[in-house]
C-alpha positions in Angstrom: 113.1 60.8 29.7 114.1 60.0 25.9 114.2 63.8 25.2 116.7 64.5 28.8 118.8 61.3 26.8 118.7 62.8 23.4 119.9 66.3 25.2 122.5 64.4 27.0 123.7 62.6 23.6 123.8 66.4 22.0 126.2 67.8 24.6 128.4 64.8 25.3 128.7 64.7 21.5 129.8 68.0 21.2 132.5 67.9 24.2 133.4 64.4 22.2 134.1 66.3 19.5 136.0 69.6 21.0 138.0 67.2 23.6 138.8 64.8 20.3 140.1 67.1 18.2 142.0 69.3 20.9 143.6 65.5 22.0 144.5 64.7 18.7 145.8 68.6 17.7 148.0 68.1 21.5 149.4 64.4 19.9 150.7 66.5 17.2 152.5 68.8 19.4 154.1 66.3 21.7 155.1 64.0 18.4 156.7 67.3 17.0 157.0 70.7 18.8 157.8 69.0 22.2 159.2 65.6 21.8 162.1 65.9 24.3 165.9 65.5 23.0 164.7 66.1 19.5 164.7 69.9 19.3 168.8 70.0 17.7 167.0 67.5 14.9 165.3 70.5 13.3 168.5 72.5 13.8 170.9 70.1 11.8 168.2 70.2 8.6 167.1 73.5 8.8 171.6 74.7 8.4 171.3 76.6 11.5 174.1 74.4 12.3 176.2 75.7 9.6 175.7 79.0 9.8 176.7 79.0 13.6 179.8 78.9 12.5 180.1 82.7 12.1 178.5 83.1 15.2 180.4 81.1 17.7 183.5 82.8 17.0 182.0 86.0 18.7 180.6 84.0 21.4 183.9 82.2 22.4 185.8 85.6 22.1 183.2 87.5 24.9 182.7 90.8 25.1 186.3 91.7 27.1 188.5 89.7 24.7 189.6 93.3 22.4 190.3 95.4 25.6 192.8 92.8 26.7 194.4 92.4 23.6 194.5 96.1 22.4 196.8 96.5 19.3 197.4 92.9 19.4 194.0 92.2 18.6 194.6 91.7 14.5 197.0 88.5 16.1 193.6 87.1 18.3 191.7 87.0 14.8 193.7 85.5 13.3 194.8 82.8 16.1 190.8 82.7 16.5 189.9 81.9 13.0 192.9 79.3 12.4 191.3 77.5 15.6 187.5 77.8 14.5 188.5 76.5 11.0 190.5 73.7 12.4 188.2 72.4 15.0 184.8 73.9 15.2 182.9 71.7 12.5 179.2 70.7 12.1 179.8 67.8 14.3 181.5 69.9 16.9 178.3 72.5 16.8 176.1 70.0 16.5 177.6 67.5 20.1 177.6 70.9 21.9 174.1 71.8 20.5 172.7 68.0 21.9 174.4 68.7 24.8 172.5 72.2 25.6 169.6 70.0 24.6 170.0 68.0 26.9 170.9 69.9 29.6 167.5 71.7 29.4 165.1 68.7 29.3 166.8 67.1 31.9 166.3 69.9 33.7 162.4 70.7 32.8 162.0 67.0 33.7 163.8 66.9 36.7 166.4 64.2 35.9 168.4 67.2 37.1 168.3 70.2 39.2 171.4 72.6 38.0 172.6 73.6 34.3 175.9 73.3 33.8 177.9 74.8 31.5 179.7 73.0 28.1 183.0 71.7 28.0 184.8 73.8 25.2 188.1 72.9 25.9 189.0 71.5 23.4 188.5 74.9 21.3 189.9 77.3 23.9 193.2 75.1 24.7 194.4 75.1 21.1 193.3 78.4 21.1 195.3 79.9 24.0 198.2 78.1 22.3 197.7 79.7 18.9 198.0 83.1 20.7 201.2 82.4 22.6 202.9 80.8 19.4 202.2 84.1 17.8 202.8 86.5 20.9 206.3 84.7 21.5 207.5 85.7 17.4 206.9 89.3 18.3 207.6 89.6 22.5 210.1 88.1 25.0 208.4 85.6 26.9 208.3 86.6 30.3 206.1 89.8 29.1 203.4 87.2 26.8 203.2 85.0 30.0 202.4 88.1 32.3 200.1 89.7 29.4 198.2 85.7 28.9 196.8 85.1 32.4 194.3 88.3 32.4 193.1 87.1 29.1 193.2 83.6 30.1 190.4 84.4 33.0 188.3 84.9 29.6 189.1 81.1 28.0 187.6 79.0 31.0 187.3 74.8 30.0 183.5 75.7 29.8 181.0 78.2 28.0 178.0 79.6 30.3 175.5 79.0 27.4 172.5 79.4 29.7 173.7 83.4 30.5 174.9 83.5 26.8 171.3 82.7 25.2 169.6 84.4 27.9 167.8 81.3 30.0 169.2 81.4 33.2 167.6 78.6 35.8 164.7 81.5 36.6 163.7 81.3 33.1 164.1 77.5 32.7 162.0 77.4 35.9 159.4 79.2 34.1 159.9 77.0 31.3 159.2 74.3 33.6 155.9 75.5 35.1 154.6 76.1 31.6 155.3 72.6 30.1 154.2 71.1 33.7 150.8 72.8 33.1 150.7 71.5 29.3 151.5 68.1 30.6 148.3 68.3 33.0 145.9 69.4 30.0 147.1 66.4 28.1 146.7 64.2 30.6 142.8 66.1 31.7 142.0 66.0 28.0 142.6 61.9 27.9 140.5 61.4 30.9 137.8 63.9 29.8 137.1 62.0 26.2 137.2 58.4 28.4 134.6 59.9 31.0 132.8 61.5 28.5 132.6 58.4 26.3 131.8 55.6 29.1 129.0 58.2 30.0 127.8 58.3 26.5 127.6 54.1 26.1 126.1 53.9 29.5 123.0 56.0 28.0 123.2 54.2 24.5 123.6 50.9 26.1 122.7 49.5 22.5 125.6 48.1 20.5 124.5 49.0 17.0 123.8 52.7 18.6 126.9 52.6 20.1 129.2 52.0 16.9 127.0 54.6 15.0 127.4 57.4 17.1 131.0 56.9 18.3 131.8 56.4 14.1 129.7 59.8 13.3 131.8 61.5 16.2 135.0 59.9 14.5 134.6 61.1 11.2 133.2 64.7 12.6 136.6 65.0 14.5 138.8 63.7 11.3 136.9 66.3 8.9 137.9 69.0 11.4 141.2 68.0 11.5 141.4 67.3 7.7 139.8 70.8 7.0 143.2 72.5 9.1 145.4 70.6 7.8 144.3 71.6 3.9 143.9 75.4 5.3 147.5 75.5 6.6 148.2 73.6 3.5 147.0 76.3 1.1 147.9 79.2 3.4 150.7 82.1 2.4 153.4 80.7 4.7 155.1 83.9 4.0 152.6 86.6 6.0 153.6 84.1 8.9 157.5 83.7 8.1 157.9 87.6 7.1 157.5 88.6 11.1 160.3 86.5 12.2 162.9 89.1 13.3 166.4 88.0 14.8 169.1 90.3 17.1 172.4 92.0 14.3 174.2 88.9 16.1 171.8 86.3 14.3 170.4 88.2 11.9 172.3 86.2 8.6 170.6 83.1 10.5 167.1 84.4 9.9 166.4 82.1 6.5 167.7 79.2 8.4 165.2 79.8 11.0 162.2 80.1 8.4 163.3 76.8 7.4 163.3 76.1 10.8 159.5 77.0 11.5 159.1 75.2 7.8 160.4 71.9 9.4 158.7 72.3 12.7 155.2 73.3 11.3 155.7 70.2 8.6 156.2 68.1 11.1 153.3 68.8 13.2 151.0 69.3 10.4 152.6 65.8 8.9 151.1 64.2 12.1 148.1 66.0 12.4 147.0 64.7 8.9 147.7 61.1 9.5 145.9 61.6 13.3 142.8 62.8 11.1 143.3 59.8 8.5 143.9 57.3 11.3 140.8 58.5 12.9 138.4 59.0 10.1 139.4 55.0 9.1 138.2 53.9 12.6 135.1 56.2 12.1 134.4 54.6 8.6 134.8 51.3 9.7 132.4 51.6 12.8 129.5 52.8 10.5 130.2 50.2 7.7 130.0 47.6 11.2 127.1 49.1 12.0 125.4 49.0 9.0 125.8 45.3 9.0 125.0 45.1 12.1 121.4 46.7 11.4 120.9 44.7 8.7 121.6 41.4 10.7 119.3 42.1 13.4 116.8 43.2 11.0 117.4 39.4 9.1 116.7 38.1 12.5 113.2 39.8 13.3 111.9 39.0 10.2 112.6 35.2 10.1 
């Protein structure tokens, strides 16, 4: 019977240990990677932000915007880049960015069923206006209000940014299922280390035992962690960062997205490291308890 406990002990240790560590490594993520409605955070500091600016201008024009101008297409540019100078800031890039954000979460938690697209109105009115200011100083009028409404059908009040980034609702939906299924092995990995534990204590059922093996398993699970988070410390970054490759569009974004992943990883591996510190406290403070514990009961026998 005492060797079937001792067997037991082995094996719930070690699932105490792999469950423990996996928990804490899945904290980390959802403090970081996955916190909801703080993705555009990462964005502002990493100056993705910024350098959208010489990207947006190509989204807002679409792909038809040249053919409808023809040889007045040198008067778009510059009606384009008077507008994006004027009114497409870091603020403005970063309220349409939070709103994108939110658009997706809502959606992958089902606070809503349909993306909608941003208002950019208030880009693509001053806009249209530039180019008929400059249209009207070189053509009649009736011919630049004829010539306007094809190319207005390209200037809508809002931008399809789900078909412009390429995650249209079936891709979302996809998105969905995967962070669903993530959500499930959090929640199985939190009842796993409870079962697992209550079944441990049920075979101790000896208090000094109890806060000896449970502070061993904490400091096992903290030296894991501890050990990662010094390997990613002293790891070449660069082998990792150096196969980050963008589309010509983004490519001049491509160190702003290395300081992107810089952020991200910092700020898993920030919480990962204080998860292993928080952990290996709790472990050293069980032991030291029941050391004193031992030595109590130990008082007691002998007087």
């Amino acid at each position: 019977m005492k060797i079937i406990k001792i067997l037991f002990l082995c094996l719930t240790s070690i699932l105490m240990v792999i469950i423990g560590t996996l928990s804490l490594l899945n904290y980390s993520i959802n403090q970081s990677i996955l916190k909801p409605y703080s993705s555009v955070d990462y964005l502002k500091d990493s100056g993705i932000i910024e350098g959208m600016e010489r990207i947006i201008p190509e989204l807002i024009k679409g792909n038809n915007v040249e053919e409808n101008m023809g040889q007045d297409d040198q008067i778009m540019k510059e009606a384009l880049q008077e507008v994006i100078q004027k009114h497409i800031t870091d603020d403005w890039i970063y309220n349409k960015l939070t709103l994108i954000q939110r658009e997706i979460w809502d959606y992958i938690l089902e606070k809503d069923s349909k993306i909608e697209g941003i208002d950019i109105s208030d880009v693509t009115t001053p806009f249209m206006a530039a180019i008929k200011e400059k249209l009207l100083a070189k053509y009649p009028k009736e011919m630049v209000e004829e010539n306007l409404k094809a190319f207005e059908q390209n200037f809508k009040g809002k931008l399809n940014w789900a078909e412009v980034y390429g995650v249209e609702t079936e891709r979302l939906d996809e998105i969905k299922m995967y962070y669903e299924r993530y959500k499930q092995l959090s929640l199985s990995l939190i009842i796993s280390f409870i079962i697992t534990t209550v079944l441990s204590f049920l075979v101790i059922y000896n208090f000094h035992k109890m806060l000896k093996w449970f502070g061993t398993i904490c400091v096992v699970i903290s030296g894991i962690l501890l050990i990662t988070f010094m390997a990613w410390t002293f790891f070449d970054k660069q082998i990792f960062y150096s196969k980050i490759q963008l589309p010509t569009i983004y490519k001049n974004l491509e160190s702003n997205v290395i300081q992107l992943a810089e952020l991200v990883t910092s700020d898993f591996f920030k919480h990962l490291g204080w998860s292993a510190l928080t952990v290996f406290f709790l472990g050293a403070i069980l032991l030291i308890i029941s050391f004193f514990t031992k030595k109590h009961k130990k008082e007691l026998n002998i007087s």
